[in-house]
PyMOL Python script that loads the backbone (N, CA, C, O; Angstrom):
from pymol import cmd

cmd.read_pdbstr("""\
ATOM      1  N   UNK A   1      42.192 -12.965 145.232  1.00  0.00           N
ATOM      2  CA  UNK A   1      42.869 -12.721 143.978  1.00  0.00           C
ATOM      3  C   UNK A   1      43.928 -13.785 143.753  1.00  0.00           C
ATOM      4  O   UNK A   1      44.978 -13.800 144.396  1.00  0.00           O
ATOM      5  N   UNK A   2      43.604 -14.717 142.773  1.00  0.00           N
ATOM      6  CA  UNK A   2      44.927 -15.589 142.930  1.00  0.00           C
ATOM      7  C   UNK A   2      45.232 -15.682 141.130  1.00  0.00           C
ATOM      8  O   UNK A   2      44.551 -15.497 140.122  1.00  0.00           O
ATOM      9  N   UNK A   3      46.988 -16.169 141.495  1.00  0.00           N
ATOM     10  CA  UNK A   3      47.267 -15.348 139.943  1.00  0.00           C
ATOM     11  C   UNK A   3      46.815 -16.327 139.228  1.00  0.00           C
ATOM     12  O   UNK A   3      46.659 -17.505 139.549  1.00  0.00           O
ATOM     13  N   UNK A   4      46.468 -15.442 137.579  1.00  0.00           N
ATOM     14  CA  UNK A   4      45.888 -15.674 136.392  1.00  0.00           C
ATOM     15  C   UNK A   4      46.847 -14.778 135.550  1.00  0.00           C
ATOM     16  O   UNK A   4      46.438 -14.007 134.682  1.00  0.00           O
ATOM     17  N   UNK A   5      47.821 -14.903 135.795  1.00  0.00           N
ATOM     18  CA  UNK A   5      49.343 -14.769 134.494  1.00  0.00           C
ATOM     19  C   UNK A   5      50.426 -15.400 134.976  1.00  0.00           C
ATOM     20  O   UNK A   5      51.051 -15.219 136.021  1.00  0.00           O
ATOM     21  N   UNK A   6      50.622 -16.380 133.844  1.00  0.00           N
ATOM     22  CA  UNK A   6      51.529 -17.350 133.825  1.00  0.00           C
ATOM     23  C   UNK A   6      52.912 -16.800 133.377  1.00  0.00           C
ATOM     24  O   UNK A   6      53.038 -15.628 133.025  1.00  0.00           O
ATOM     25  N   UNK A   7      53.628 -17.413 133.394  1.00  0.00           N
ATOM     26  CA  UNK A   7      55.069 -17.359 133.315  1.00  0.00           C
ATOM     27  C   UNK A   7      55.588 -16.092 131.770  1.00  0.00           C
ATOM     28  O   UNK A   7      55.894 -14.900 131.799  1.00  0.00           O
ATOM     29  N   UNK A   8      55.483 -17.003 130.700  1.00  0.00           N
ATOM     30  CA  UNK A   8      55.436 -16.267 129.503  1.00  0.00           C
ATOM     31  C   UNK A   8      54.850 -14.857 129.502  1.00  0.00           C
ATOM     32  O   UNK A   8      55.377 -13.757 129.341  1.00  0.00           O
ATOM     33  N   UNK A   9      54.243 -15.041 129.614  1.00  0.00           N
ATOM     34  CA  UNK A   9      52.485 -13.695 129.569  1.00  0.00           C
ATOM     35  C   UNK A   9      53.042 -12.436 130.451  1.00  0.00           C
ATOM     36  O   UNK A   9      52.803 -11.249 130.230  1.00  0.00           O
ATOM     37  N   UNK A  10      53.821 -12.964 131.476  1.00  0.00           N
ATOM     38  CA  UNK A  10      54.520 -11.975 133.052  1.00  0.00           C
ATOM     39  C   UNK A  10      55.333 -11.522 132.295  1.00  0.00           C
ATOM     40  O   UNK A  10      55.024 -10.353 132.062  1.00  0.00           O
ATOM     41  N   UNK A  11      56.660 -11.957 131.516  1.00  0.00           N
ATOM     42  CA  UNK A  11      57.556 -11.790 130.812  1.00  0.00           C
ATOM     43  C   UNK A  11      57.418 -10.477 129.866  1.00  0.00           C
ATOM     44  O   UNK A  11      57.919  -9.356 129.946  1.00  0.00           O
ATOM     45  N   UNK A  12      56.331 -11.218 128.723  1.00  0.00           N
ATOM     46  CA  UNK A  12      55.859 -10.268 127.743  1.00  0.00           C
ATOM     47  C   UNK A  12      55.420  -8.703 128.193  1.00  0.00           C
ATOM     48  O   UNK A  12      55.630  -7.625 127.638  1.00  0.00           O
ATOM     49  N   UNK A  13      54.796  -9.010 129.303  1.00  0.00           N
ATOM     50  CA  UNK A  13      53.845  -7.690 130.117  1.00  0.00           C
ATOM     51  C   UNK A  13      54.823  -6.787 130.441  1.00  0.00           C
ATOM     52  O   UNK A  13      54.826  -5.625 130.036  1.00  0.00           O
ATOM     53  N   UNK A  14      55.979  -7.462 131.433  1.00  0.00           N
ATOM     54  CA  UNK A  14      56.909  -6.528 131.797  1.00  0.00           C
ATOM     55  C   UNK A  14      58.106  -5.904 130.913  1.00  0.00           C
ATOM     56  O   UNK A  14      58.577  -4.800 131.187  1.00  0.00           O
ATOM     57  N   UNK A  15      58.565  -6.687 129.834  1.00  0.00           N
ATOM     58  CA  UNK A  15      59.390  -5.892 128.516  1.00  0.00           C
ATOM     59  C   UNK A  15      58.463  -5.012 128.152  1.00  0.00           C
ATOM     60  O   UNK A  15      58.778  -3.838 128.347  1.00  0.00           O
ATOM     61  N   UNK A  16      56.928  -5.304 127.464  1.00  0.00           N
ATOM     62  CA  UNK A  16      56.617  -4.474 126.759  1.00  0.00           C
ATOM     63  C   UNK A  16      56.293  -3.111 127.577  1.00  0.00           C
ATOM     64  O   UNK A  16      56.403  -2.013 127.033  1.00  0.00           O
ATOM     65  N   UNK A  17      55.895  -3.262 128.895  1.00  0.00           N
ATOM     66  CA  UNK A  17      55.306  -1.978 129.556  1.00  0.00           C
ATOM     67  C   UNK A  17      56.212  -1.414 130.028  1.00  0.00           C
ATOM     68  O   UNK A  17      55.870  -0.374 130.592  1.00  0.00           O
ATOM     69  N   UNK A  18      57.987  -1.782 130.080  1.00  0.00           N
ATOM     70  CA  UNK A  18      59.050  -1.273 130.110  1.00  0.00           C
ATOM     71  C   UNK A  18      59.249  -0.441 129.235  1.00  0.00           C
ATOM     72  O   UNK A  18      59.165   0.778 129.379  1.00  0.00           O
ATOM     73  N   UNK A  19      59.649  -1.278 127.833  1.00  0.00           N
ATOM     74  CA  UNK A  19      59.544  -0.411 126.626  1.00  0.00           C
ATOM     75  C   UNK A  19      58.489   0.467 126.332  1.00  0.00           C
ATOM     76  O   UNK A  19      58.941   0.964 125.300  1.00  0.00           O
ATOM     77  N   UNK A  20      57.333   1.045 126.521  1.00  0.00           N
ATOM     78  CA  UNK A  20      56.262   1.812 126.391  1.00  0.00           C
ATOM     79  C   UNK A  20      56.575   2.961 127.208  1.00  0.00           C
ATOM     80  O   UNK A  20      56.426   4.110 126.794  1.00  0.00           O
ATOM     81  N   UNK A  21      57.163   2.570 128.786  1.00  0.00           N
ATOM     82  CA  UNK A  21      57.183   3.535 129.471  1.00  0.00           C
ATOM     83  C   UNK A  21      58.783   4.308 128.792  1.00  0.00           C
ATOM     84  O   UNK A  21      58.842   5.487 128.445  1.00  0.00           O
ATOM     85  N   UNK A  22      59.842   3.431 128.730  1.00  0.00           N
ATOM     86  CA  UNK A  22      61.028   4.259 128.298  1.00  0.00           C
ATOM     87  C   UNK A  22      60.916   5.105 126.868  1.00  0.00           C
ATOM     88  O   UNK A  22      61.423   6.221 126.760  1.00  0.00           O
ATOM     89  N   UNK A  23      60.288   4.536 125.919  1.00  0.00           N
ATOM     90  CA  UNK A  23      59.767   4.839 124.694  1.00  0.00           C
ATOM     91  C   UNK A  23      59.280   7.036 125.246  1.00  0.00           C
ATOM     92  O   UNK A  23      59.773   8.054 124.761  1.00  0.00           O
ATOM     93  N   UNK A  24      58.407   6.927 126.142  1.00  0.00           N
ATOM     94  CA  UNK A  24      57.598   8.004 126.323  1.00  0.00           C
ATOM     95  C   UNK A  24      58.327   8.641 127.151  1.00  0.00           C
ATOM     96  O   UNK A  24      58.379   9.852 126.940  1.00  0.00           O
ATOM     97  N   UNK A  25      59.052   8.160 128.237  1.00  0.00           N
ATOM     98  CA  UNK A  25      60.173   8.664 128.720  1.00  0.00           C
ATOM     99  C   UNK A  25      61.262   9.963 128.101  1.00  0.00           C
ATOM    100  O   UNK A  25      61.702  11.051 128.474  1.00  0.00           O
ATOM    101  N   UNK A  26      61.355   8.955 126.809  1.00  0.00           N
ATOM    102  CA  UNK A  26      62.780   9.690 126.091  1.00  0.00           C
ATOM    103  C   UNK A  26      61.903  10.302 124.751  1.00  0.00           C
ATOM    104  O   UNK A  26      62.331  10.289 123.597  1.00  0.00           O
ATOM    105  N   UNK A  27      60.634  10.816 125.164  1.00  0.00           N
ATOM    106  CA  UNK A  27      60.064  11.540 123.902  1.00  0.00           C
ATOM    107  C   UNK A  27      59.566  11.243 122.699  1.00  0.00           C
ATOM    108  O   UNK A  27      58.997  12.026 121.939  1.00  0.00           O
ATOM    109  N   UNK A  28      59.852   9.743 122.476  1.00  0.00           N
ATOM    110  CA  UNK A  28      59.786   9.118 121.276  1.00  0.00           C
ATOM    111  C   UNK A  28      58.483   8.643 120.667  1.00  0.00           C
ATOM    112  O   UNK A  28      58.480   8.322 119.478  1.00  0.00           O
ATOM    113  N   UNK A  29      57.369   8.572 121.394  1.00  0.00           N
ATOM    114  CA  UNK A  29      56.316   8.412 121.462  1.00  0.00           C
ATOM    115  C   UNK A  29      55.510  10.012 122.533  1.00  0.00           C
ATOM    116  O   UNK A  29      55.976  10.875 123.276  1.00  0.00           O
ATOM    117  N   UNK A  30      54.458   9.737 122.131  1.00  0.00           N
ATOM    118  CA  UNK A  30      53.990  10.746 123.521  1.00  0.00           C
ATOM    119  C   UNK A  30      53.349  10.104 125.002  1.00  0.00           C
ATOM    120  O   UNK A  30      53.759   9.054 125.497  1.00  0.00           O
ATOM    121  N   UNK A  31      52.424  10.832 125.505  1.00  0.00           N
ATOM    122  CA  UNK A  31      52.685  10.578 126.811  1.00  0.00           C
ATOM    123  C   UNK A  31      51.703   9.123 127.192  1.00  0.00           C
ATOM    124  O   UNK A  31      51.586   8.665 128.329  1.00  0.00           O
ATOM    125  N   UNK A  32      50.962   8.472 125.769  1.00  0.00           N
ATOM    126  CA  UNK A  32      50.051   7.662 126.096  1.00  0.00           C
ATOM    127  C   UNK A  32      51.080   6.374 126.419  1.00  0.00           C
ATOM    128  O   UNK A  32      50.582   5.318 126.808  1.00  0.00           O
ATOM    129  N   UNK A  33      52.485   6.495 126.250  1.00  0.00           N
ATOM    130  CA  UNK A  33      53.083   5.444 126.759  1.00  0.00           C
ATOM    131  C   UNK A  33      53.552   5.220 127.912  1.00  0.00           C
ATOM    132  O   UNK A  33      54.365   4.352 128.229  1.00  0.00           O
ATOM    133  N   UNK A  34      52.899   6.230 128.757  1.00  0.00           N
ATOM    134  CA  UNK A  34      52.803   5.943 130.222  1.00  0.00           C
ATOM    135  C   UNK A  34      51.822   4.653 130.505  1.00  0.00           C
ATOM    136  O   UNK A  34      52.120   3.805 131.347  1.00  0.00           O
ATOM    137  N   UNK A  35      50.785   4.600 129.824  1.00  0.00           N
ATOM    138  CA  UNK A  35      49.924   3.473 130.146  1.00  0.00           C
ATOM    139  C   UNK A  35      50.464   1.926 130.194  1.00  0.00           C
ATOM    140  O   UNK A  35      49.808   0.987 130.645  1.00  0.00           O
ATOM    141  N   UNK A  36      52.123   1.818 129.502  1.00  0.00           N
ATOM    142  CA  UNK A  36      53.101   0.977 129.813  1.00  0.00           C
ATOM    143  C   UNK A  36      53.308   0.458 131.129  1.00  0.00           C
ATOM    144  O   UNK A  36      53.838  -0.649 131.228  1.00  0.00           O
ATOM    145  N   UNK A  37      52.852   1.313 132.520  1.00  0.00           N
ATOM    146  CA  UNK A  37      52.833   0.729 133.800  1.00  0.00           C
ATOM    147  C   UNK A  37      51.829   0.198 134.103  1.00  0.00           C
ATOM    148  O   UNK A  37      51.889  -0.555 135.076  1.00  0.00           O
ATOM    149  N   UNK A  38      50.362   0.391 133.322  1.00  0.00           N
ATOM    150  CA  UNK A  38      49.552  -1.143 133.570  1.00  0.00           C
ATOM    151  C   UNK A  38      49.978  -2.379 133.452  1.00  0.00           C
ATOM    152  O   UNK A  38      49.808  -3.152 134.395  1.00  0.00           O
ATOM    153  N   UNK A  39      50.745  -2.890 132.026  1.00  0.00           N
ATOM    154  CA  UNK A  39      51.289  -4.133 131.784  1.00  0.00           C
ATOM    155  C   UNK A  39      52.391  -4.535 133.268  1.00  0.00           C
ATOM    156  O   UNK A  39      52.239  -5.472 134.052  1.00  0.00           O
ATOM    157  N   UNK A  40      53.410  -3.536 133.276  1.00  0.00           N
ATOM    158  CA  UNK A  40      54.220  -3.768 134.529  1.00  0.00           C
ATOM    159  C   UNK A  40      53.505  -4.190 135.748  1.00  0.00           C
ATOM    160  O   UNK A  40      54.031  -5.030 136.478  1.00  0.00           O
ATOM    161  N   UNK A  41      52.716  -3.844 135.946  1.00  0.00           N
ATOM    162  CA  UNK A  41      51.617  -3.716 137.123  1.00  0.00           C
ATOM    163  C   UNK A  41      51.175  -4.931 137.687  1.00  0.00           C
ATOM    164  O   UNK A  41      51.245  -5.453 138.799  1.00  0.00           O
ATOM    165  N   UNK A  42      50.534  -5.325 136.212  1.00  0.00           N
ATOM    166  CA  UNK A  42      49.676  -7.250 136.034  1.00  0.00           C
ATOM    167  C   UNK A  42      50.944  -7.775 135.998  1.00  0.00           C
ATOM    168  O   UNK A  42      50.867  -8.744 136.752  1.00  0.00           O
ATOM    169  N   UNK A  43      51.869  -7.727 135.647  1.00  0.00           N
ATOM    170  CA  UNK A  43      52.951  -8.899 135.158  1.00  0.00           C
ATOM    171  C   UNK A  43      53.809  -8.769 136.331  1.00  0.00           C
ATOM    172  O   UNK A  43      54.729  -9.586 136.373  1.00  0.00           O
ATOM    173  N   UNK A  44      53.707  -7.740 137.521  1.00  0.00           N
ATOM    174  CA  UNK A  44      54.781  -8.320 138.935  1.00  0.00           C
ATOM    175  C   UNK A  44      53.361  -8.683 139.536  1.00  0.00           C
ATOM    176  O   UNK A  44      53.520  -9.871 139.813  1.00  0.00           O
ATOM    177  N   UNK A  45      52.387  -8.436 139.809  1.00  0.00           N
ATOM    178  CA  UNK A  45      51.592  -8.786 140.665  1.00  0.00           C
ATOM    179  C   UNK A  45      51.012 -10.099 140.320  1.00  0.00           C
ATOM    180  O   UNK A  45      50.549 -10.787 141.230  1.00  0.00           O
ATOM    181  N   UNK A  46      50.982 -10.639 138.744  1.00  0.00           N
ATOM    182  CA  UNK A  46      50.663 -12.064 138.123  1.00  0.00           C
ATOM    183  C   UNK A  46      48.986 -11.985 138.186  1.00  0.00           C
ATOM    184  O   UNK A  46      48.337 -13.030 138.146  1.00  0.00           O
ATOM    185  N   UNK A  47      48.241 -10.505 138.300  1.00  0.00           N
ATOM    186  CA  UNK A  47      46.872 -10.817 138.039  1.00  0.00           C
ATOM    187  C   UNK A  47      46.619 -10.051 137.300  1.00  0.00           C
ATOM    188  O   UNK A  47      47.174  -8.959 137.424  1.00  0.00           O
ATOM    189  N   UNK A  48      45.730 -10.245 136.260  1.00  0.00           N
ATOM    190  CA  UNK A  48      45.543  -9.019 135.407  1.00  0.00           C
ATOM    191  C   UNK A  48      43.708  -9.510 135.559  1.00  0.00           C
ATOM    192  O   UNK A  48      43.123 -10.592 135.509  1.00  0.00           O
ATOM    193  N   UNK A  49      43.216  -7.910 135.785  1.00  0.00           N
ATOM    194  CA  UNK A  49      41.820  -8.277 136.087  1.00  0.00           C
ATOM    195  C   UNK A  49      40.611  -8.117 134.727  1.00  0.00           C
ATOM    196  O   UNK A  49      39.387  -8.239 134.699  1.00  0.00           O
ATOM    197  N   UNK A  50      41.543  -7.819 133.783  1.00  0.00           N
ATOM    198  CA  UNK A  50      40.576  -8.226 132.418  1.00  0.00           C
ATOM    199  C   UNK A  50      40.200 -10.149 132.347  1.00  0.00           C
ATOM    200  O   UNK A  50      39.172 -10.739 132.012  1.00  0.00           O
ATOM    201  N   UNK A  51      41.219 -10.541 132.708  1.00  0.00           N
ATOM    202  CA  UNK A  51      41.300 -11.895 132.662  1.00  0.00           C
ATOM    203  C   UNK A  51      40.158 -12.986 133.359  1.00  0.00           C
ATOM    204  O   UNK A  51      39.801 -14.086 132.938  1.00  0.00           O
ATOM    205  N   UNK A  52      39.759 -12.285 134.513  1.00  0.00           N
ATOM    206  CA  UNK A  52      38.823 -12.761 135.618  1.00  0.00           C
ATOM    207  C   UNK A  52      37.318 -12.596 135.132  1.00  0.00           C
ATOM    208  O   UNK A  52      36.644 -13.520 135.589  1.00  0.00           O
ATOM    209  N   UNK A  53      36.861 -12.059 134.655  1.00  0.00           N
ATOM    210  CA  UNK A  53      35.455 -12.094 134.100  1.00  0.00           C
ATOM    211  C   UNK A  53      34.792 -12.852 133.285  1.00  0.00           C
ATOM    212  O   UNK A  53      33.598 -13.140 133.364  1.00  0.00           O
ATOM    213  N   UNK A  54      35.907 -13.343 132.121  1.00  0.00           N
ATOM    214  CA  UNK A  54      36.233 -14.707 131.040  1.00  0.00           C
ATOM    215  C   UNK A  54      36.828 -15.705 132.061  1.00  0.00           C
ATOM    216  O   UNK A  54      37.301 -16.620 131.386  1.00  0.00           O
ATOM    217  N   UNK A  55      36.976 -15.894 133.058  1.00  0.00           N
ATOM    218  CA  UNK A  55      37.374 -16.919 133.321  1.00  0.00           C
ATOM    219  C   UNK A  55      38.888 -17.425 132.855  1.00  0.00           C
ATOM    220  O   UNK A  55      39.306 -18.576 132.984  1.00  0.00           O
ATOM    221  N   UNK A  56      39.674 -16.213 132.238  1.00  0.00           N
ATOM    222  CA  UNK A  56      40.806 -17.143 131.443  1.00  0.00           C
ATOM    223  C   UNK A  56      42.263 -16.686 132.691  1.00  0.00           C
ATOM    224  O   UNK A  56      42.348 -15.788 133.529  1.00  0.00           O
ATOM    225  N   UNK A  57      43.358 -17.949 132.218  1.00  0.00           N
ATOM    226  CA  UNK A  57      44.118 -17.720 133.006  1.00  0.00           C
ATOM    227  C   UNK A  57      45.166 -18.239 132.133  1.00  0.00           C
ATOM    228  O   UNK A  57      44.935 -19.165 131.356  1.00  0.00           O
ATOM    229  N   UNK A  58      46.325 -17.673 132.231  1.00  0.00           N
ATOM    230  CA  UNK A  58      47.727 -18.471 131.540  1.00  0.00           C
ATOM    231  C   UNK A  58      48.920 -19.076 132.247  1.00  0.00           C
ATOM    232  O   UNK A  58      50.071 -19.305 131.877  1.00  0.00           O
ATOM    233  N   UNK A  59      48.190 -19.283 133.527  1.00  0.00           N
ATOM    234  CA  UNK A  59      48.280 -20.043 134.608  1.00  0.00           C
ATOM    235  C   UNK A  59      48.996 -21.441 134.516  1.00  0.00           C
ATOM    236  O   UNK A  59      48.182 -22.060 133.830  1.00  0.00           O
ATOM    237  N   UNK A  60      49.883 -22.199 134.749  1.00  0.00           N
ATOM    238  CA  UNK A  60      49.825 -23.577 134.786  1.00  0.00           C
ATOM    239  C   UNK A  60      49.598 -24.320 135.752  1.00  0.00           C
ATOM    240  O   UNK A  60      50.094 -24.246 136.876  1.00  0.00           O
ATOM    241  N   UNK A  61      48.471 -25.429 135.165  1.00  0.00           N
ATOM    242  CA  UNK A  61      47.443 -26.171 136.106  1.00  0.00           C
ATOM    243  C   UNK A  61      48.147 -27.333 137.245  1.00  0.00           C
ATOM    244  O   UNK A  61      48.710 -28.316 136.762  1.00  0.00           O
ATOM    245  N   UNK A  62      48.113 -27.241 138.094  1.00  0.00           N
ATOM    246  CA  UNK A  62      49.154 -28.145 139.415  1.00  0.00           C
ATOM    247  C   UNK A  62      48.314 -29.581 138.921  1.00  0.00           C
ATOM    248  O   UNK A  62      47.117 -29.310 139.007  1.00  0.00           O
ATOM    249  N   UNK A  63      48.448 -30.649 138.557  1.00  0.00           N
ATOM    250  CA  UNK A  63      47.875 -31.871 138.256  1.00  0.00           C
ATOM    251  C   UNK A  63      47.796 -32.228 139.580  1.00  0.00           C
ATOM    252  O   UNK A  63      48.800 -31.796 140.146  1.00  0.00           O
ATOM    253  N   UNK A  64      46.705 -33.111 140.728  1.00  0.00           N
ATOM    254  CA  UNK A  64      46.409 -33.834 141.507  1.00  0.00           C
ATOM    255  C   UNK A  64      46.697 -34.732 141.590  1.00  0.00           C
ATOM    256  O   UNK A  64      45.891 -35.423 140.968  1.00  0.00           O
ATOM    257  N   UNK A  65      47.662 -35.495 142.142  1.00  0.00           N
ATOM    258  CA  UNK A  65      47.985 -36.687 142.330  1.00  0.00           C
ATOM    259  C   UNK A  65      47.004 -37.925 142.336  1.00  0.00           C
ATOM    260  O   UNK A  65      47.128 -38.340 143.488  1.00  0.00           O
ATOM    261  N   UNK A  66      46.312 -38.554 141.847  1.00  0.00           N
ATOM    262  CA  UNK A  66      44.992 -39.656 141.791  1.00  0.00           C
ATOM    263  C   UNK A  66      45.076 -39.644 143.589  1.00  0.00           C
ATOM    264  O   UNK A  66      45.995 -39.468 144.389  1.00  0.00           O
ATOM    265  N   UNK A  67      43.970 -39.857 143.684  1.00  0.00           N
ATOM    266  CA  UNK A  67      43.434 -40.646 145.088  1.00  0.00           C
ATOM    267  C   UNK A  67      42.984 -41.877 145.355  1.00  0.00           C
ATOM    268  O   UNK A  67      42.007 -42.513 144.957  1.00  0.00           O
ATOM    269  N   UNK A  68      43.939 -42.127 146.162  1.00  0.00           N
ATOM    270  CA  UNK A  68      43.310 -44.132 146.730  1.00  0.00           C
ATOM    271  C   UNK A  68      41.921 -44.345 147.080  1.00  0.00           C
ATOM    272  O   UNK A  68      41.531 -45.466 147.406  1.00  0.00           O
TER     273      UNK A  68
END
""", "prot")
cmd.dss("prot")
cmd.show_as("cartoon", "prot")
cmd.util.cbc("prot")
cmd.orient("prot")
């Protein structure tokens, strides 16, 4: 498993699945904003496994130094 969420994307995941979970927390929504700890989930662990099947990653790419 190697990560496929980049910097931004981690960010976004963890406000919003914060806010989803406190949202449902304090009643304001109902209880489907528990599903707010998936986003938390992918965005500390940096893999989200929808991502892996497409091949996509928001990853930034380490450039290779040329070879002699």
């Amino acid at each position: 498993m190697s990560p496929n969420v980049g910097s931004i994307d981690r960010v976004i995941r963890i406000v919003a699945g914060v806010s989803l979970v406190a949202l449902a927390a304090t009643g304001t929504i109902g209880v489907w904003g528990y599903l707010g700890i998936l986003p938390i989930l992918t965005g500390t662990f940096r893999y989200c496994p929808a991502y892996s099947p497409f091949g996509m990653s928001t990853c930034k790419t380490k450039s290779r130094p040329p070879s002699a």
